[in-house]
C-alpha positions in Angstrom: 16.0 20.5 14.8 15.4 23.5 12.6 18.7 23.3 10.7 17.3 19.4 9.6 13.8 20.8 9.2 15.1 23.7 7.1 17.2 21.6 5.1 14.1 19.0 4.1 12.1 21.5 3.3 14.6 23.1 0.7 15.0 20.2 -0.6 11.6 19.3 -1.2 10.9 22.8 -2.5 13.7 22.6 -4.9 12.3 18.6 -6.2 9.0 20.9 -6.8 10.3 24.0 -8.6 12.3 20.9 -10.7 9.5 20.2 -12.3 8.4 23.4 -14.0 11.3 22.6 -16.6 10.6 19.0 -17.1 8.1 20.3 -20.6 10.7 22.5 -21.9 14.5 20.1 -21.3 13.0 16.9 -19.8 14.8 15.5 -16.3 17.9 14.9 -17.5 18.0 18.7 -18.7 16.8 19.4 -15.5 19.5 17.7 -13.8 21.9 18.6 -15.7 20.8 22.3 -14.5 21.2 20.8 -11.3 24.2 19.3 -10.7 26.0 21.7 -12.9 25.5 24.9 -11.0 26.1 22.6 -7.7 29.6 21.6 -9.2 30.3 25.2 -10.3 29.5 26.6 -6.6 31.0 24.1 -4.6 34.1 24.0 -6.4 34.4 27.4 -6.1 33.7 27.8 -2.6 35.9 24.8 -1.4 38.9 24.7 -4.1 39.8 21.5 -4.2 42.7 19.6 -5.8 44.1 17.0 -7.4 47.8 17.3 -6.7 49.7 14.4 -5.1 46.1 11.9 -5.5 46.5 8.4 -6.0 44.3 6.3 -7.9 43.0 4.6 -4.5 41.2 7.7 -3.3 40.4 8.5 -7.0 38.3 5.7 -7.6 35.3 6.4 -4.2 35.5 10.0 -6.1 34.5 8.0 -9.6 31.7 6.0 -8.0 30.0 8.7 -5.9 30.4 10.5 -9.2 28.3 7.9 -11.5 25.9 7.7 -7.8 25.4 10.8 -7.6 24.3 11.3 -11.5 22.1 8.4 -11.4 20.1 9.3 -8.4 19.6 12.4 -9.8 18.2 11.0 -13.3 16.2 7.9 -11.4 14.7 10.7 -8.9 13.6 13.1 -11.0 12.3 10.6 -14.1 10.4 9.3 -10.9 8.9 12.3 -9.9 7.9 13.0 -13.9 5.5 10.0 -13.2 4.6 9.6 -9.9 3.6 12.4 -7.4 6.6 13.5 -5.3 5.4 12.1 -1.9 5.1 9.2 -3.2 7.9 8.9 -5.2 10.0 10.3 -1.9 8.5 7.9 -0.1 9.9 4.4 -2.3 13.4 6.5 -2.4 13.6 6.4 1.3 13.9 2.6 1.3 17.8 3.1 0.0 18.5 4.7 3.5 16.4 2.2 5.1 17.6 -0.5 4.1 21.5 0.3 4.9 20.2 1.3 8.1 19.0 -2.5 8.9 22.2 -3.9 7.2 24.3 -2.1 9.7 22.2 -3.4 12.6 21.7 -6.4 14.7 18.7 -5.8 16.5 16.1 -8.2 16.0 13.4 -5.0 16.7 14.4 -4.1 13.3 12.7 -7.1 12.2 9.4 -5.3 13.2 10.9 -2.1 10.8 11.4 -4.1 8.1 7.5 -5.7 8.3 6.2 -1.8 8.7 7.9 -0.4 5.7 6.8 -3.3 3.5 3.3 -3.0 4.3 3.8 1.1 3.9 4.8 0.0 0.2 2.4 -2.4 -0.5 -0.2 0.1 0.5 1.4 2.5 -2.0 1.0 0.5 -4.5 -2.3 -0.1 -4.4 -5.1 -2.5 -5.6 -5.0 -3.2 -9.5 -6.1 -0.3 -11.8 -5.2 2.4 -9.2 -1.7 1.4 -8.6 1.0 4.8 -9.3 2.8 4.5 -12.8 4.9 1.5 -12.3 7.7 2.7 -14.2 7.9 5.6 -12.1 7.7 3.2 -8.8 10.6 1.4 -10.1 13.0 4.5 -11.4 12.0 5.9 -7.1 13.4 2.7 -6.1 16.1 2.6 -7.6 16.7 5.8 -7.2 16.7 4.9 -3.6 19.4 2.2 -4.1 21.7 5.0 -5.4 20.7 7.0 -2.1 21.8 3.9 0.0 25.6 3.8 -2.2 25.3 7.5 -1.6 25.7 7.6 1.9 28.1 4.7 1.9 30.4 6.7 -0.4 29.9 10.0 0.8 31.1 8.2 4.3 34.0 7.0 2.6 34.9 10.3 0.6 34.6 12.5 3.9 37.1 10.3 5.7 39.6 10.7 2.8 38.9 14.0 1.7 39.0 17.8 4.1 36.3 19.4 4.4 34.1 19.3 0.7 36.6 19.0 -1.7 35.6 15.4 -2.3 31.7 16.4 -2.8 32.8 18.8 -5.2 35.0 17.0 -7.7 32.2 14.1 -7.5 29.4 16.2 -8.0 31.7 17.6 -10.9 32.2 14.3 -12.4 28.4 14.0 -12.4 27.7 16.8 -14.0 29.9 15.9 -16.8 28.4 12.3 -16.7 25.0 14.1 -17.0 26.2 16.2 -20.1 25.3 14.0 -22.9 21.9 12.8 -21.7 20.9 16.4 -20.6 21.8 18.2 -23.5 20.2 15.4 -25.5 16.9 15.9 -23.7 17.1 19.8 -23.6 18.7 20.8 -26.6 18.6 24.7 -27.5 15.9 25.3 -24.6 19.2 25.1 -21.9 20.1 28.1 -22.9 16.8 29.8 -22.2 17.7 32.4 -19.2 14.3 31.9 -17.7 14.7 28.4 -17.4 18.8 28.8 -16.6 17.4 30.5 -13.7 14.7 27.7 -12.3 17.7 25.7 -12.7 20.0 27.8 -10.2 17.3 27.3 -7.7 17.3 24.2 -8.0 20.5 23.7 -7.7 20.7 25.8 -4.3 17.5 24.9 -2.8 18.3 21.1 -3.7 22.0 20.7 -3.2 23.8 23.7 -1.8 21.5 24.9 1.3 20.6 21.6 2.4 24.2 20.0 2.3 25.3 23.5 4.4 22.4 22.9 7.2 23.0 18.8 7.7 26.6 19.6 8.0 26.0 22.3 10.5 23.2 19.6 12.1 25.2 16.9 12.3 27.6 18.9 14.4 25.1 19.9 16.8 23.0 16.4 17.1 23.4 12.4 17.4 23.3 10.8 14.5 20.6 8.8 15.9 18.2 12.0 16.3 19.5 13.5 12.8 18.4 10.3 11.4 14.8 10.5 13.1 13.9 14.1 12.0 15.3 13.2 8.3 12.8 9.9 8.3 9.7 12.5 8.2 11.3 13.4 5.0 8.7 11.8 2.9 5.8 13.3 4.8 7.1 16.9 4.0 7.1 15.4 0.4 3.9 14.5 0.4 2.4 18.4 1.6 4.8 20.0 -0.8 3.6 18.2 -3.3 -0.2 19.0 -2.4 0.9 22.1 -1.5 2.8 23.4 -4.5 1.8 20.9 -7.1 -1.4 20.4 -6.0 -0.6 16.6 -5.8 -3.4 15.1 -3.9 -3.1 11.5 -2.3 -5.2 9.0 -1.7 -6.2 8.3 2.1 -4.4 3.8 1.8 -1.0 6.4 0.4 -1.9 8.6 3.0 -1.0 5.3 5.8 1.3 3.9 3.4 3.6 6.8 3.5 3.1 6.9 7.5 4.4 3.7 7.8 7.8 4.3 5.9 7.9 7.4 7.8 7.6 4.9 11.0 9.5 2.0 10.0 12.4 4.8 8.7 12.2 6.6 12.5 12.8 3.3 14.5 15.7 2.0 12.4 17.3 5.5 11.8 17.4 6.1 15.7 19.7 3.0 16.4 23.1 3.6 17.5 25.7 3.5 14.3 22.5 4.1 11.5 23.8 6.2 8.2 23.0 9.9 8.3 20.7 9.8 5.3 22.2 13.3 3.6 21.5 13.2 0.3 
């Protein structure tokens, strides 16, 4: 249970410190910081190669390349605009909903009806409503989180040990290089903000990846997937916490209810571990 609860809360402090850079290189700087650093460690640590690969396992490597990049951008545009519980909160549908496509219980039925009402809760009453752009670049940053754990299945049962996370996250950093260094320009190269960057990059990708694989050794799928559905909820305090993101009492349920709906349909046998 600590291992999980370690690695949402790193990755929920490493969305926050993401933010201090957004004024000076934008998102897509700021992912770019990201996923670059998390490429350069991870292929360092796990080596991997490309001798003897054949375009068939290539092409899961490509696609949870381009996922990975464009969850990244989606999430962290998102969080430019909306506060982060919030914006954690709409992600978590991706996970959610591949969790109910894998399942035949008519109980999910009743998760489904939860989490919609949790949303429409969220979004509010006109003229209060959270910056709809921002609502729609979560979601769909939670559709790439539902093709991410799809692929990242796929790529694990191909590739040893991490080899396959680190050529895709590769990829996506090179995917990201255009956009980033369009948005960030000269200011990349500022040390100070090199260094938020690195933290990121650990706190967001490197230590929580190490503690859900060291988890998910240890627990069911089924109770890894129920600790990771309060995901949003952590969100939500870091956010008021660090950012001093305050949320209104209707969010306040409306994030509960995801965090409910997300727990029952995560805790069925066979759901997605919702790494990410």
């Amino acid at each position: 249970m600590a291992l999980v609860l370690g690695a949402i809360l790193s990755v929920q402090l490493g969305s926050a410190a993401a933010t201090a850079t957004f004024d000076e290189v934008g998102p897509a700087g700021t992912v770019l910081y990201r996923l670059l650093f998390a490429a350069i460690l991870l292929v360092a640590f796990w080596r991997p190669s490309l001798r003897g690969v054949g375009r068939g396992e290539l092409l899961p490597i490509a696609l949870f390349g381009i996922t990975i990049a464009g969850m990244n951008l989606c999430f962290y545009e998102a969080i430019d605009r909306i506060p982060l519980g919030i914006a954690v909160t709409f992600e978590f549908v991706g996970p959610l909903a591949v969790a109910i496509a894998g399942s035949r219980r008519r109980l999910d039925l009743a998760w489904v009806a939860l989490a919609v009402a949790g949303i429409v809760l969220l979004a509010g009453p006109a003229g209060s409503s959270p910056d709809g752009v921002g609502v729609v670049l979560a979601l769909v940053a939670g559709g790439f989180w539902g093709a991410y754990i799809l692929l990242s299945a796929r790529v694990g049962r191909t590739w040893p040990g991490g080899g396959g996370l680190a050529l895709a996250m590769a990829l996506s950093a090179a995917i990201m290089m255009v956009p980033g260094v369009a948005a960030g320009g000269g200011e990349l190269l500022d040390p100070r903000l090199a260094g938020i960057g690195l933290a990121v990059a650990v706190l967001s990708s490197v230590v929580p990846y190490s503690l859900e694989l060291e988890a998910l050794r240890r627990l069911p799928v089924g109770v890894f997937g129920v600790l990771m559905s309060i995901e949003p909820a952590v969100a939500a305090l870091i956010g008021l916490a660090v950012l001093g993101q305050g949320i209104a009492a209707a969010e306040a349920v409306g994030i509960a209810l995801v965090v409910f709906a997300s727990a029952g349909a995560l805790s069925a046998p066979g759901a997605p571990a919702t790494t990410g």
